[in-house]
FIDODREN-106762 format. One line per field, with one value per residue: residue number from 0; residue in three letters; x, y, z of N, C-alpha, C in turn. Coordinates in steps of 0.1 Angstrom, whole numbers, padded with zeros to 4 digits. Atoms other than C-alpha are relative to their C-alpha. Example, Ala and Ser with C-alpha at 12.3 -4.5 7.8 and 13.67 -1.06 7.14 Angstrom:
BEGIN
resi 0,1
resn ala,ser
n.east 0009,-0009
n.north -0012,-0011
n.up 0000,0000
ca.east 0123,0137
ca.north -0045,-0011
ca.up 0078,0071
c.east 0009,-0008
c.north 0012,0011
c.up 0000,0008
END
This chain:
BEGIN
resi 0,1,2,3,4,5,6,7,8,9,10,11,12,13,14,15,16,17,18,19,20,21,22,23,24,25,26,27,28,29,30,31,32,33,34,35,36,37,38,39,40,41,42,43,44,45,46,47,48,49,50,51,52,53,54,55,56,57,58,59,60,61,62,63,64,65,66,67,68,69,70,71,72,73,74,75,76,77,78,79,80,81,82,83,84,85,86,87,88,89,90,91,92,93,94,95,96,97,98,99,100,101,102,103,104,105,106,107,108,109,110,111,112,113,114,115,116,117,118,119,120,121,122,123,124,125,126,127,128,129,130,131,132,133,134,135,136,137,138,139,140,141,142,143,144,145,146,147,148,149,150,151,152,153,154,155,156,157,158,159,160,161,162,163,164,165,166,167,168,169,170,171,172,173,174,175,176,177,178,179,180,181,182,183,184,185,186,187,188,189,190,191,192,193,194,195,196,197,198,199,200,201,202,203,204,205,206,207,208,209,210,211,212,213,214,215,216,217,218,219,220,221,222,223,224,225,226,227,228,229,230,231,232,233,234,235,236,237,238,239,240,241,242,243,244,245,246,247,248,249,250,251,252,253,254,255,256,257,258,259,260,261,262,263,264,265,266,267,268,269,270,271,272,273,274,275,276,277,278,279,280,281,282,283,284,285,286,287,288,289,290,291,292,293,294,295,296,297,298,299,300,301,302
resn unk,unk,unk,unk,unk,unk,unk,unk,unk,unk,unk,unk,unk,unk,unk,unk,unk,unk,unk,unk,unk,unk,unk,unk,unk,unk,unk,unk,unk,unk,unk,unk,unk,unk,unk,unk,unk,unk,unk,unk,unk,unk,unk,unk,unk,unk,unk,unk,unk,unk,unk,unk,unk,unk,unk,unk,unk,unk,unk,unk,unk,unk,unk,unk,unk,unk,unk,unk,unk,unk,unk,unk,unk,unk,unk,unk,unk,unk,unk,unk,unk,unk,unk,unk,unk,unk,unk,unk,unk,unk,unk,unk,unk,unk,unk,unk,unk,unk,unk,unk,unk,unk,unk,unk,unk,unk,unk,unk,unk,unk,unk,unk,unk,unk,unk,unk,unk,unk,unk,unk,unk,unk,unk,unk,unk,unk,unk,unk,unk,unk,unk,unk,unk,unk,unk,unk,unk,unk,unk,unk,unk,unk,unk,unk,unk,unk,unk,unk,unk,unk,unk,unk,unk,unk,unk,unk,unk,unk,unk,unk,unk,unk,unk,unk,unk,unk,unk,unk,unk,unk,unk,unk,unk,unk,unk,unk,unk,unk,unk,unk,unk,unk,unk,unk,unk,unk,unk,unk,unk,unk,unk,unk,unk,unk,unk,unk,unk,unk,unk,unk,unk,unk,unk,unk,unk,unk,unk,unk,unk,unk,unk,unk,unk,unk,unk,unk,unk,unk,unk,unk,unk,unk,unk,unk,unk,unk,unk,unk,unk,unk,unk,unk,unk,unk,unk,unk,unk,unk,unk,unk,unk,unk,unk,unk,unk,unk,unk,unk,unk,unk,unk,unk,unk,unk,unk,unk,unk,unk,unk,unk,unk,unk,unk,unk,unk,unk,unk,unk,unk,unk,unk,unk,unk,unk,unk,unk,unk,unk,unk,unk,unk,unk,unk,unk,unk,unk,unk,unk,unk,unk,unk,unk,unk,unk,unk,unk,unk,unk,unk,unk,unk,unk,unk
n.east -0011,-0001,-0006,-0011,-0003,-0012,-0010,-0013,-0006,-0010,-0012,-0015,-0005,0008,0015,0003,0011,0006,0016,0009,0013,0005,0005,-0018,0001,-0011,-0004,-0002,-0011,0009,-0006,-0009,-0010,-0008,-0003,-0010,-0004,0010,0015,0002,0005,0013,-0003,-0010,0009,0010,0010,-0001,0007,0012,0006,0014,-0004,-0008,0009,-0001,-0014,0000,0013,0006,-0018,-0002,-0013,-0009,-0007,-0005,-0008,-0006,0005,0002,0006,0015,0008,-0001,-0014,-0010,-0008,-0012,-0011,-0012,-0009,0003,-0005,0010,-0003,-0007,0005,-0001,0004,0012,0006,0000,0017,0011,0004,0005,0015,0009,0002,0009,0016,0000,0002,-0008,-0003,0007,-0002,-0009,-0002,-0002,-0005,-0014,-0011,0004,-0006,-0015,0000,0008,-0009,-0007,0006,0003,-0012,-0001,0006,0007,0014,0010,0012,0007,-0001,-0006,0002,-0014,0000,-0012,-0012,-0009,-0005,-0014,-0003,-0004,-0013,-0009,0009,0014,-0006,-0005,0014,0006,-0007,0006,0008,-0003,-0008,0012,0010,0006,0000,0011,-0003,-0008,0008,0010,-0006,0000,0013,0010,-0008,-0003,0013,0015,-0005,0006,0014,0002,0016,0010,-0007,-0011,0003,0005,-0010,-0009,0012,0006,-0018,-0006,0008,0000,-0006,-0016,-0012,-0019,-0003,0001,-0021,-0010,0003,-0001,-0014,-0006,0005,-0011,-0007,0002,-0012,0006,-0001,-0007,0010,-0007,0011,-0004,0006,0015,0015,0006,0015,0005,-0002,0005,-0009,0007,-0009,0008,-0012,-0012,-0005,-0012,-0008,0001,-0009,-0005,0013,-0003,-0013,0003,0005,-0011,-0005,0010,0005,0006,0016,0008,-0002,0007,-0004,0016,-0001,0014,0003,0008,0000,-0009,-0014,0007,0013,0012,0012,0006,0009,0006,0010,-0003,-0007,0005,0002,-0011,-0002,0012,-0010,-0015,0008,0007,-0016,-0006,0012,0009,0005,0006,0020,-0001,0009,-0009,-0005,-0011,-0006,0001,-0017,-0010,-0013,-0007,-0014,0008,-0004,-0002,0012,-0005,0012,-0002,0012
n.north 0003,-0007,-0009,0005,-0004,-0008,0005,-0003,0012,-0003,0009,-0005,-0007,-0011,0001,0003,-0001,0011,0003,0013,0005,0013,0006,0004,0016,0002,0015,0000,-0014,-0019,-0007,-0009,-0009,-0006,-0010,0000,-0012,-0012,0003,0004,0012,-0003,-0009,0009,0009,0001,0004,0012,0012,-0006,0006,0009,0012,0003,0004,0019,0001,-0010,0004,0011,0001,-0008,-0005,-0006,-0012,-0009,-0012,-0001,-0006,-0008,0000,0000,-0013,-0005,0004,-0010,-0004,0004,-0009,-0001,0009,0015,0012,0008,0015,0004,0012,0014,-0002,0001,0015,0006,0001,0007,0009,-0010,-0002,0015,0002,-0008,0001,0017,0010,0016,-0003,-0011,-0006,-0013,-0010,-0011,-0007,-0008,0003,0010,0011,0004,0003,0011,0014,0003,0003,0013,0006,0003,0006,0007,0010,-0008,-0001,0011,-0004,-0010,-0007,-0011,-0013,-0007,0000,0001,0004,-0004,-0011,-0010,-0003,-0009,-0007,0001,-0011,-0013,-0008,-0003,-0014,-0008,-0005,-0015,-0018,-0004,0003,-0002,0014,0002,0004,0008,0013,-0003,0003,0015,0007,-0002,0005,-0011,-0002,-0008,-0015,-0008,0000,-0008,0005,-0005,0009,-0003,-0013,0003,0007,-0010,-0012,0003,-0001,-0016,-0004,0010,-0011,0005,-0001,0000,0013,0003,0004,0007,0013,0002,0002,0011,0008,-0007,0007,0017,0006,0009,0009,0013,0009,0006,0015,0004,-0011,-0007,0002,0016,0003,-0002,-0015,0000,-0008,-0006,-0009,-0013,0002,-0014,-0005,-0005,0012,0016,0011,0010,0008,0007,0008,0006,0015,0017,0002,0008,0016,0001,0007,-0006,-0019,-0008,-0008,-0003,-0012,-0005,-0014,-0008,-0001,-0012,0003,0004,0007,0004,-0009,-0005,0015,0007,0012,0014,0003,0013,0010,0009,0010,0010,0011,-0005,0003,0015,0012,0002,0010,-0009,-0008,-0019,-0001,0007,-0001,0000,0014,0005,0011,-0001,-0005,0012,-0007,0010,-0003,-0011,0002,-0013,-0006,-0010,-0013,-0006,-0011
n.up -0009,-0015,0003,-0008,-0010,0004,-0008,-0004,-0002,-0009,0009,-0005,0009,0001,0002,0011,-0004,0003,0005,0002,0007,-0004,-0014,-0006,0003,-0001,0006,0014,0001,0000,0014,0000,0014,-0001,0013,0006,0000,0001,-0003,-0005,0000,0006,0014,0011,-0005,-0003,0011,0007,-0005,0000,0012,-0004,0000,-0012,-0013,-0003,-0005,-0010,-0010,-0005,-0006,-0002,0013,-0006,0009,-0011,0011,-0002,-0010,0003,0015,-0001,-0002,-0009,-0006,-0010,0009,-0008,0000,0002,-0006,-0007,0010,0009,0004,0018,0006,-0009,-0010,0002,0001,-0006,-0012,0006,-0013,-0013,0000,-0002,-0014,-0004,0007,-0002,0014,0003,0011,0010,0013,-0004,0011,-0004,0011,0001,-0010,-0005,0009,-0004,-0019,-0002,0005,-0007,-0011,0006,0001,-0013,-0001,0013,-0001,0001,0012,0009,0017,0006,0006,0002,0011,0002,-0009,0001,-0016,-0006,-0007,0011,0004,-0003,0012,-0007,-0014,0009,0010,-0006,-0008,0010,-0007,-0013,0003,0011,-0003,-0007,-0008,0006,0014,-0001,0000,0003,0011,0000,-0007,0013,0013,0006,0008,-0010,-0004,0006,0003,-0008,0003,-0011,-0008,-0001,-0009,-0011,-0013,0003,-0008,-0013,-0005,-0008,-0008,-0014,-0011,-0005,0011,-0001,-0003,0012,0005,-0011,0004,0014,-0001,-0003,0009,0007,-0007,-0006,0012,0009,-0010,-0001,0005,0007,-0003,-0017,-0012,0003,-0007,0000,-0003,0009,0006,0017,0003,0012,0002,0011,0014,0000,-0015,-0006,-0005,0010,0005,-0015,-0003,0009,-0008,-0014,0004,0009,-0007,-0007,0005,0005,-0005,-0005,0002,0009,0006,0009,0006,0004,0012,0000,-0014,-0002,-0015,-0013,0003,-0010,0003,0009,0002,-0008,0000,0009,-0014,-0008,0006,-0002,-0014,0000,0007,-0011,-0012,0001,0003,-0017,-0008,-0006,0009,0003,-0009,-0008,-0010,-0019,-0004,-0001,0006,0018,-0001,0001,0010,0009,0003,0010,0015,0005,0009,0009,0003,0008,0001
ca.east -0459,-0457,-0442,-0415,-0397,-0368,-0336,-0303,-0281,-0252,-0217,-0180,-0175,-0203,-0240,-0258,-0292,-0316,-0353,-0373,-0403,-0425,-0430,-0393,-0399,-0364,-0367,-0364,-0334,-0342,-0337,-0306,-0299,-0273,-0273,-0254,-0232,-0252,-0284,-0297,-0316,-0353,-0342,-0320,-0347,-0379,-0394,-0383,-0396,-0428,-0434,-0469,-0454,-0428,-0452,-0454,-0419,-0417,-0450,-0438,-0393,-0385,-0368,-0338,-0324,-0294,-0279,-0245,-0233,-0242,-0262,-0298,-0321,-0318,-0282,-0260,-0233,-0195,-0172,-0142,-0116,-0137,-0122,-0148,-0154,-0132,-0153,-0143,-0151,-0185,-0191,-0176,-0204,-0228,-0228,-0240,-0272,-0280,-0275,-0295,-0326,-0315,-0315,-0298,-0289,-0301,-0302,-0279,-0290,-0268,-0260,-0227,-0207,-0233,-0225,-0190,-0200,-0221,-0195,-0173,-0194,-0204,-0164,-0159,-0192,-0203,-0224,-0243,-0256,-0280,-0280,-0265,-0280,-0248,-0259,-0234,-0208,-0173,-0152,-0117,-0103,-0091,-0062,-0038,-0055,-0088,-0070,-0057,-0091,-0107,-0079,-0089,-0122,-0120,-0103,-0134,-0164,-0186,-0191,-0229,-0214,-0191,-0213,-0239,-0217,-0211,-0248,-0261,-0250,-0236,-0268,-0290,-0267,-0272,-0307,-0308,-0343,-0367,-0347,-0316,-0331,-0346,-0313,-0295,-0319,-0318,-0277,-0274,-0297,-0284,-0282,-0254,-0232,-0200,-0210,-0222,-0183,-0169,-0188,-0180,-0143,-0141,-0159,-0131,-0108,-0116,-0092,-0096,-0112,-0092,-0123,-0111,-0126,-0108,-0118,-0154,-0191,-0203,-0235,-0260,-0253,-0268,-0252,-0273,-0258,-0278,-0267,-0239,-0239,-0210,-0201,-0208,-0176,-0166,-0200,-0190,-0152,-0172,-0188,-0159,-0145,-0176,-0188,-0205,-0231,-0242,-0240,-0266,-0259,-0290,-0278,-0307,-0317,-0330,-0320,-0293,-0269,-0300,-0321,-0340,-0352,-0358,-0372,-0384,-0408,-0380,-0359,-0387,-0393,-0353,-0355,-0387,-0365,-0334,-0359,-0376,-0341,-0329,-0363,-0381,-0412,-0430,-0467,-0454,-0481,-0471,-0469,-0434,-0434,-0435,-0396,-0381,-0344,-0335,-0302,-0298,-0299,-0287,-0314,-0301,-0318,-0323,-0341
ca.north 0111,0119,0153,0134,0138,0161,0145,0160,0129,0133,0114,0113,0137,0161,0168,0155,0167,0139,0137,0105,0095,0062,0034,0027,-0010,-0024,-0059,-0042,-0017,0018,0039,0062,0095,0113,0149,0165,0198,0231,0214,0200,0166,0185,0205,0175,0146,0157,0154,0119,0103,0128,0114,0094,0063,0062,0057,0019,0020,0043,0036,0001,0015,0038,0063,0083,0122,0131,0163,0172,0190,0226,0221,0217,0247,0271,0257,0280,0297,0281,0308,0322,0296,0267,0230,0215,0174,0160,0133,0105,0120,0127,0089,0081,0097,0076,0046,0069,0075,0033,0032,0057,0050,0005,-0001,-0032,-0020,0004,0009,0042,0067,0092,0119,0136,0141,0124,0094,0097,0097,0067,0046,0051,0044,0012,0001,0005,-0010,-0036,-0055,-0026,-0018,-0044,-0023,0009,0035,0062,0092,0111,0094,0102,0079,0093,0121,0153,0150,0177,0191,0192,0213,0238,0243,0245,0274,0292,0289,0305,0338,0336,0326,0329,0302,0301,0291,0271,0244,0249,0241,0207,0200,0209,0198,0228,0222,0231,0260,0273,0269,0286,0265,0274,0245,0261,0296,0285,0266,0299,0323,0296,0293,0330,0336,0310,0326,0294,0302,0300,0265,0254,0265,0248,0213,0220,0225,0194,0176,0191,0175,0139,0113,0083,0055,0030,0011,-0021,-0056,-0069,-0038,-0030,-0033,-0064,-0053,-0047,-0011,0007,0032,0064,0091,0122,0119,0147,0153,0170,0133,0108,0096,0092,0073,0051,0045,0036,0009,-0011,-0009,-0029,-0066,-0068,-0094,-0072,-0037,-0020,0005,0031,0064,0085,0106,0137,0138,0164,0167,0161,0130,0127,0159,0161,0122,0111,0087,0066,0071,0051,0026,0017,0015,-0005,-0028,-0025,-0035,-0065,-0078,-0076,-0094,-0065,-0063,-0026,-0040,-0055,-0060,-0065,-0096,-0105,-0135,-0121,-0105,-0137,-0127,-0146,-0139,-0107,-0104,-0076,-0053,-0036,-0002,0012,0049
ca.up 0655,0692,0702,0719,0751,0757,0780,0791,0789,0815,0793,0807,0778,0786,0782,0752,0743,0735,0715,0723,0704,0714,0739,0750,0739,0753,0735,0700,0689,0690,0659,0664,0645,0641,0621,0599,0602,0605,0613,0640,0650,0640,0608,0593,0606,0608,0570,0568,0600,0603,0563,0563,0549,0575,0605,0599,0608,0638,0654,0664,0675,0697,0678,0695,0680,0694,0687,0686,0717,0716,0682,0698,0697,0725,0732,0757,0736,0745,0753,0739,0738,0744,0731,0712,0711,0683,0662,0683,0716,0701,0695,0723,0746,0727,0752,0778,0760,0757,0792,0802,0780,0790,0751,0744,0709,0679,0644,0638,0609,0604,0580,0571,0600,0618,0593,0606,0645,0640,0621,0644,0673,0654,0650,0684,0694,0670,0693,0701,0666,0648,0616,0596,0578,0563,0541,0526,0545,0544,0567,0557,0569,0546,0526,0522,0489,0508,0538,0511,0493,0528,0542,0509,0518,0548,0534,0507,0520,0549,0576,0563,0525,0535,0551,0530,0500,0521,0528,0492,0455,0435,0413,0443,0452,0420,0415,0449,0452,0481,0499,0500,0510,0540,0553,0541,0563,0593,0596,0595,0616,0643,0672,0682,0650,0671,0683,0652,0637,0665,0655,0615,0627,0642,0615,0592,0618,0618,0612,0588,0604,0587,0569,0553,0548,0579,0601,0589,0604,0615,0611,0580,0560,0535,0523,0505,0485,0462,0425,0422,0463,0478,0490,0462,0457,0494,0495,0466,0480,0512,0495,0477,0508,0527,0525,0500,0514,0539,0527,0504,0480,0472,0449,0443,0413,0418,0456,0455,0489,0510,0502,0533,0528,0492,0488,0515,0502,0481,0516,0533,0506,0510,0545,0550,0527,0550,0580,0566,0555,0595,0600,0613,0595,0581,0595,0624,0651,0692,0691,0698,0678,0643,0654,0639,0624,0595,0582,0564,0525,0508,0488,0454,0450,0417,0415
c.east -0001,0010,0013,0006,0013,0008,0015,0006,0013,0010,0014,0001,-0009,-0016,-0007,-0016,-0009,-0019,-0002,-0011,-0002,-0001,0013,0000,0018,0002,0002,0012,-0010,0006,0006,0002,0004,0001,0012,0004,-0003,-0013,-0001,-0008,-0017,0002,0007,-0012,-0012,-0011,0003,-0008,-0013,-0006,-0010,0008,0008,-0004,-0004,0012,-0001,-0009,0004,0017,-0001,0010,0008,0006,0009,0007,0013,0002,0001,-0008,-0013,-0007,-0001,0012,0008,0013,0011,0007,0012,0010,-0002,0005,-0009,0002,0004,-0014,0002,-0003,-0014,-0005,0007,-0011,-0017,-0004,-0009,-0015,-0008,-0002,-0008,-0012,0001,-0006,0012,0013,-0008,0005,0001,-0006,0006,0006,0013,0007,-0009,0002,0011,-0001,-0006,0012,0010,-0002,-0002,0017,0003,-0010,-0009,-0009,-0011,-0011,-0005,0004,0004,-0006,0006,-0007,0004,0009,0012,0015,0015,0004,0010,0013,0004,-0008,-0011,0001,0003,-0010,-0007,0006,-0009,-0012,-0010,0001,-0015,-0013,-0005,-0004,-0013,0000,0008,-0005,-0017,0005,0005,-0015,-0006,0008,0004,-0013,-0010,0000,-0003,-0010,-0007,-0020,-0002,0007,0009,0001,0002,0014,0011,-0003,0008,0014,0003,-0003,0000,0005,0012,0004,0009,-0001,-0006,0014,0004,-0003,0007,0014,0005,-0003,0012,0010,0006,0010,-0008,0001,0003,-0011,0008,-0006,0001,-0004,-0014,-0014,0000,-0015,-0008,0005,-0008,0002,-0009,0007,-0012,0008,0005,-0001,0013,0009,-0001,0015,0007,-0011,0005,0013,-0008,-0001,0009,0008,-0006,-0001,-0012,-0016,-0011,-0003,-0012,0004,-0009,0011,-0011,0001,-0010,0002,0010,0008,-0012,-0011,-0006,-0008,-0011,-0007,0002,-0010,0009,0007,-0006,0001,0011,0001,-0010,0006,0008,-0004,-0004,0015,0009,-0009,-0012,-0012,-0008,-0007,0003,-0011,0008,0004,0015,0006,0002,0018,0009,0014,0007,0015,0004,0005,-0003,-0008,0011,-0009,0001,-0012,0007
c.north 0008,0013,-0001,0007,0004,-0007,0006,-0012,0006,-0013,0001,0011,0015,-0001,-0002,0001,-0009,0001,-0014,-0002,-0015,-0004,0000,-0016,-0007,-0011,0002,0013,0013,0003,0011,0012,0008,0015,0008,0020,0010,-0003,-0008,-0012,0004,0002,-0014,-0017,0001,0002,-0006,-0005,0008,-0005,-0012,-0013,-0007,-0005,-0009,0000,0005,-0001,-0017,0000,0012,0009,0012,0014,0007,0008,0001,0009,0017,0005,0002,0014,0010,-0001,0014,-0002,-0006,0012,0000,-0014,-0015,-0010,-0006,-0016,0000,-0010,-0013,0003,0001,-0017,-0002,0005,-0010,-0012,0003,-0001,-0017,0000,0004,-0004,-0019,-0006,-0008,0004,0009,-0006,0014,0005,0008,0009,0015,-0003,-0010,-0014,-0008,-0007,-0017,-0014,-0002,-0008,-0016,-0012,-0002,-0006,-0009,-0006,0014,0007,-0013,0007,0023,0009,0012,0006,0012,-0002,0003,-0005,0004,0016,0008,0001,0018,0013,0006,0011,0011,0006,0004,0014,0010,0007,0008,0011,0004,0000,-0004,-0019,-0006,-0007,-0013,-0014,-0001,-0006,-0016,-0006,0000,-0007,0018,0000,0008,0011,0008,0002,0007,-0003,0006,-0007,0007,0018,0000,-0008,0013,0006,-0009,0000,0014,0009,-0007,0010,-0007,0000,-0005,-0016,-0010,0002,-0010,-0018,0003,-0001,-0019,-0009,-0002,-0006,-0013,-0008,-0016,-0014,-0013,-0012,-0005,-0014,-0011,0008,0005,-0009,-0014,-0004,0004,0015,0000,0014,0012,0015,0007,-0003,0017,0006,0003,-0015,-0014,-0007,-0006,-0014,-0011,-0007,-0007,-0013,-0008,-0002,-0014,-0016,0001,-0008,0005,0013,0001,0011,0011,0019,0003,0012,0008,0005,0012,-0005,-0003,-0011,-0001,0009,0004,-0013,-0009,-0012,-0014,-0003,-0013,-0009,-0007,-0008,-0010,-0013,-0007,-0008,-0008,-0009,-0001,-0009,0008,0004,0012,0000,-0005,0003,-0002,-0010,-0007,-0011,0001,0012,-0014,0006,-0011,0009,0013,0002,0014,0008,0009,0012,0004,0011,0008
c.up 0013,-0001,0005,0012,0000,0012,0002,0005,0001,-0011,0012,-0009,0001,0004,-0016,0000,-0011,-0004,0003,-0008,0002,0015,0007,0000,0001,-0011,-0016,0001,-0003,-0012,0005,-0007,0005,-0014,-0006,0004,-0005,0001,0016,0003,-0006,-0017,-0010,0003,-0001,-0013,0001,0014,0006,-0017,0004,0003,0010,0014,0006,0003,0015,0012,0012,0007,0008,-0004,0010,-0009,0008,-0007,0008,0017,-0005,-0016,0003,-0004,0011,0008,0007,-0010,0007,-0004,-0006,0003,0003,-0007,0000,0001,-0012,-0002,0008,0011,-0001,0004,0014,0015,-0006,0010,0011,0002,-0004,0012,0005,-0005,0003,-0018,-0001,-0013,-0010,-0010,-0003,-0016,0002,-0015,0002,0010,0007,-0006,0007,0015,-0002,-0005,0010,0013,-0002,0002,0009,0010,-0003,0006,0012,-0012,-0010,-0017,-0002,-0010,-0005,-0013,0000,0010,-0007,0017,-0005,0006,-0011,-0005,-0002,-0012,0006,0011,-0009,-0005,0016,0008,-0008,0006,0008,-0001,-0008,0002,0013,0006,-0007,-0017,-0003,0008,-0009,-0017,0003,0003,-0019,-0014,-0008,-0012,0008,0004,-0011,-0005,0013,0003,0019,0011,0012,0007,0015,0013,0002,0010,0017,0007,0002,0008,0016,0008,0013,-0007,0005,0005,-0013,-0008,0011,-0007,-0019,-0002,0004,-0007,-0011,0008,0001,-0007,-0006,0013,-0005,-0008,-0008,0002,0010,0012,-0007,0011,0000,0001,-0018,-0004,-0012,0002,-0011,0000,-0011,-0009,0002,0012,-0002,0000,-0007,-0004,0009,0001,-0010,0002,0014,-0001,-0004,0011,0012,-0002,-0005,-0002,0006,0000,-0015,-0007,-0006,-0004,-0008,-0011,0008,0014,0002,0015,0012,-0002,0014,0003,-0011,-0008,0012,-0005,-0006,0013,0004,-0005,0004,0012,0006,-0006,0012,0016,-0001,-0005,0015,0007,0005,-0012,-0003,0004,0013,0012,0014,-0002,-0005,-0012,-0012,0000,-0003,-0007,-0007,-0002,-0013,-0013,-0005,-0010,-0013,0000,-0015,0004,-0014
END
């Protein structure tokens, strides 16, 4: 994979810092991702679309990484006092960056909060996304119970534990695997911690976006969750909530709170699925004409 191109994408809402990879092929959706809280678009992205198998995919989309704001690497610290984008202001600089790059449309991965930015972005822009990829989503917003364990929290455990305990499964946390080291080391070691809290506050913020089989996606979904993740059972309300025609459902053994880091290969397989069921196929050559879009049929996953 290319080492891609770096972009400062100007928003009404801000600055948003942007990875490219590829040709910029307008006449096909770009691949979107969105990452999850305490990581950024490299660290939470880059084993799954640097994985071999992945490359038939990637090689033929231009793939898009945008990071939250102040989340990139080298990010300028926000001062004292600063007000952070809520969840909805996030997505709503999202337009900004089609414009800018003249894509038509994408296909949106996103994980955790990223999940959330993306669906939103999608509800309020349905004919901007072709298709949906949500792991560990949670599209409601924190009941009252949820606010009382997270005050707790707070008094108990360290900003570094406390998103770390939403990114991982309490299996992984206590197995304290080599995984879980390395994310441990690289969050305490951020040298933007305070804008990294700022994004996990507002993630903690968000309000419920109302998903319901009159107000949902109009576009394909597929929906993947780690067995015993932090967010398997939002993931699992997500789904009875969806249309069932066009929504996928892939829960992964073995994957813990991060499948796209810790199976990547069944990742691809799903989406390579996911891609030929929109019409897009895995080997696709230039030639234009093998982009036919039949009508899209829903893939079961078992793993």
């Amino acid at each position: 994979m290319d080492q891609g191109q770096e972009h400062r994408v100007e928003t009404p809402l801000g600055v948003l810092h942007v990875m490219v990879h590829g040709a910029g092929n307008v006449r096909r959706p770009a691949i979107l991702t969105f990452h999850d809280v305490g990581m950024d678009s490299k660290s939470c992205f880059s084993t799954l679309f640097k994985f071999e198998e992945m490359q038939e995919i990637v090689k033929n989309f231009t793939v898009v990484h945008v990071d939250a704001p102040g989340q990139e690497d080298g990010a300028a610290i926000y001062p004292a006092g600063y007000q952070y984008a809520t969840m909805d202001q996030i997505s709503d600089m999202l337009p900004a960056v089609l414009q800018y790059f003249n894509f038509r449309t994408v296909i949106g991965v996103g994980v955790g909060a990223g999940a959330y930015i993306l669906s939103k972005f999608t509800l309020s822009n349905p004919e901007a996304v072709e298709g949906l990829v949500l792991i560990n989503v949670d599209t409601n917003a924190r009941g009252w119970m949820d606010w009382a364990a997270q005050k707790l929290s707070n008094l108990t455990s360290s900003l570094t534990d406390q998103i770390l305990s939403h990114l991982f499964s309490q299996e992984e946390l206590s197995a304290n695997t080599e995984l879980i080291q390395t994310h441990r080391a690289r969050l305490s070691k951020a040298p933007n911690l305070i804008n990294i809290e700022l994004f996990w506050k507002s993630y903690q913020g968000r309000r419920d976006l109302d998903i319901e089989r009159n107000n949902t996606f109009k576009c394909p979904v597929m929906l993947v969750v780690g067995d015993q993740a932090p967010y398997e059972e939002a993931a699992v309300e997500c789904n009875s909530k969806l249309d069932p025609t066009t929504t996928s459902f892939l829960k992964m053994a073995d994957a813990g709170g991060m499948p796209q880091l810790t199976q990547p290969s069944k990742l691809t397989e799903a989406f390579k699925y996911f891609i030929q069921g929109m019409g897009y196929s895995n080997l696709v050559c230039e030639q234009e004409s093998l982009f036919s879009k039949p009508s899209y049929q829903p893939q079961t996953f078992e793993r």
